[in-house]
C-alpha positions in Angstrom: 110.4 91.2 67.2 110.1 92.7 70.2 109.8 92.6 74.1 105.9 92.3 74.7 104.7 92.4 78.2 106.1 94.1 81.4 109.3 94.3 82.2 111.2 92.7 84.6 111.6 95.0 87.7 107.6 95.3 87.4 107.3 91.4 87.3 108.7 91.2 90.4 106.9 94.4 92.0 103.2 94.8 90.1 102.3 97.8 92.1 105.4 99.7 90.5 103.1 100.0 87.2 100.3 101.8 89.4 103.1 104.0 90.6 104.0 104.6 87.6 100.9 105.6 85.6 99.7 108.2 88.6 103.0 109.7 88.3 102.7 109.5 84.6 99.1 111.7 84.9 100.8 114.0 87.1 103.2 115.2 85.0 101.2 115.4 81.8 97.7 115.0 82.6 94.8 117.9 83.1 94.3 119.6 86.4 91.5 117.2 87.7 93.4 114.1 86.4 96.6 115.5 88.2 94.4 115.9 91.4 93.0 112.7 91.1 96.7 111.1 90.4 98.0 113.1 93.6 95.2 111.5 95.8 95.8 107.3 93.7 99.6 108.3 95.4 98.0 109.4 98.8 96.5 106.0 99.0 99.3 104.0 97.9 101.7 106.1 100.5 99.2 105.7 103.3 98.6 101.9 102.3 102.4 101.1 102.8 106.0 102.3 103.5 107.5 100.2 100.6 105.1 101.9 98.0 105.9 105.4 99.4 109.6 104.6 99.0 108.8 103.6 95.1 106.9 106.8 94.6 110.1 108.3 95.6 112.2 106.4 93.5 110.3 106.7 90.3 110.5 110.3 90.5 107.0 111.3 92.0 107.8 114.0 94.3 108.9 116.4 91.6 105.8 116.4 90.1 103.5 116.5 93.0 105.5 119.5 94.1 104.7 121.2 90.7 100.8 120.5 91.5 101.0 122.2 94.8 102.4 125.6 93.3 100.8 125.3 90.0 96.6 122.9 91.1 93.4 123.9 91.8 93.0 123.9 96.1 91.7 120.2 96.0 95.2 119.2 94.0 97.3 120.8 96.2 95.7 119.4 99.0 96.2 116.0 97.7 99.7 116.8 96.4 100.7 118.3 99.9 99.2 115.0 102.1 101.0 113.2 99.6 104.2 114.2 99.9 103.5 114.2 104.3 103.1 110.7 103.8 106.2 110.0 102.2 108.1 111.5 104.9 108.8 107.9 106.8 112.6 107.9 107.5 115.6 110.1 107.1 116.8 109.0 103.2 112.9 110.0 102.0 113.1 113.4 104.1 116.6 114.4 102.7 115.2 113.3 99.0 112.2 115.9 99.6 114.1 118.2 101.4 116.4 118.4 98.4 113.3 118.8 96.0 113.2 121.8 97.8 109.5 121.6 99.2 110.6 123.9 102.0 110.5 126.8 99.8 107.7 125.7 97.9 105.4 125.2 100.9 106.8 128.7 102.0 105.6 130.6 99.2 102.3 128.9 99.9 101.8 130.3 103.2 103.5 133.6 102.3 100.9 134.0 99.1 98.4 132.9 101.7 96.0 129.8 99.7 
């Protein structure tokens, strides 16, 4: 028989299965799901340094970075104020830094959306 229920790490920090479900839509859901996911992260980043940290962790700037070159305007907006707010201290600069947003939000203003 097997494990039913969450597991442990999420016991201890509920908000990590939000996390992950919006990051879940973002990297597999449609367009206006992925928008809607971007701006669910917005709110959790905004809310609180510890959840922008998670989104972090749990891989979410990868695929909010993918929504900004690839979304609608409204998704990238909320992709883009997204990833702003995660931007808190020097560890979650270098980690987007590395995800190389710089030449992603370079392209944008070159192509000129």
């Amino acid at each position: 028989m097997g494990y039913l229920g969450l597991p442990p790490i999420a016991s201890n920090e509920p908000i990590l299965c939000l996390v992950w479900e919006q990051i879940a839509n973002l990297s597999s859901g449609r367009l206006q799901e992925r928008s809607d996911a971007a701006a669910s992260l917005v709110l959790l980043a905004r809310d609180n340094d510890r959840y922008g940290k998670l989104i972090i962790e749990e891989g979410g700037v990868p695929p909010l970075l993918e929504l900004v070159k690839e979304g609608r305007p409204e998704g990238q907006e909320n992709a883009a104020r997204a990833i702003g707010l995660l931007d808190r201290d020097k560890e979650s600069v270098e980690h987007i830094i590395n995800a190389e947003v710089g030449a992603i939000f370079a392209k944008i203003l070159k192509d000129g959306h």
